[in-house]
N, C-alpha and C positions, 0 to 999 in steps of 0.2 A: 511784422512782429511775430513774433515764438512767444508760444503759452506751451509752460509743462506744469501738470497736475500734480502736486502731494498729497499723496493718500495715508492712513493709520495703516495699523495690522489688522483691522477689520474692512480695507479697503474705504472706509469714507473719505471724502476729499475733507483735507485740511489747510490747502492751501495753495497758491499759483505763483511762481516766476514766470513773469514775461521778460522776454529779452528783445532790448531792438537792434538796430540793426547797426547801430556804434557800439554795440557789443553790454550798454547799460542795462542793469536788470532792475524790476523792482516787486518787490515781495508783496503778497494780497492774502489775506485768511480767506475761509471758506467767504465769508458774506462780501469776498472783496474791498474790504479796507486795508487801505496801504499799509503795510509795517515796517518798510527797510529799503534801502537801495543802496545797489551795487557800482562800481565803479571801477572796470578792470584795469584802466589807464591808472590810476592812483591807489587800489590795489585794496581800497576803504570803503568797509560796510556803515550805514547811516541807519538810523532809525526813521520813524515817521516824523519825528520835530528836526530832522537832519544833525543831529548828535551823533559824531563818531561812535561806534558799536567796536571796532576794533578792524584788526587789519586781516586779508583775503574775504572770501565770496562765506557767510555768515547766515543769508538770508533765511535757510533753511533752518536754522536754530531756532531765529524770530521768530517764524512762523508757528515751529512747532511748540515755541514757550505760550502760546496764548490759547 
């Protein structure tokens, strides 16, 4: 599994994609609570109650909305 770090413009982390290794991501705020997942095969961002979010890779929005 791939963890990439989201940072602000002051550098703090605000948030993590992990990606494994079917290519699925899923989105974590700084305290590590899920917000989102990715799905490149169907091409559809989910929230945390698995609610379509809309269509392509999204997660970095979520994360940054909270």
């Amino acid at each position: 599994m791939h963890r990439q770090t989201l940072k602000d413009e002051h550098f703090r982390v605000i948030g993590y994609i992990d990606t494994a290794s079917d290519g699925k991501q899923t989105g974590k705020d700084a305290r590590f609570h899920t917000v989102g997942y990715y799905d490149p095969r169907t091409n559809v961002t989910k929230d945390a109650h698995f609610h379509r979010v809309g269509y392509g890779n999204q997660l970095a929005s979520l994360i940054a909305c909270r």
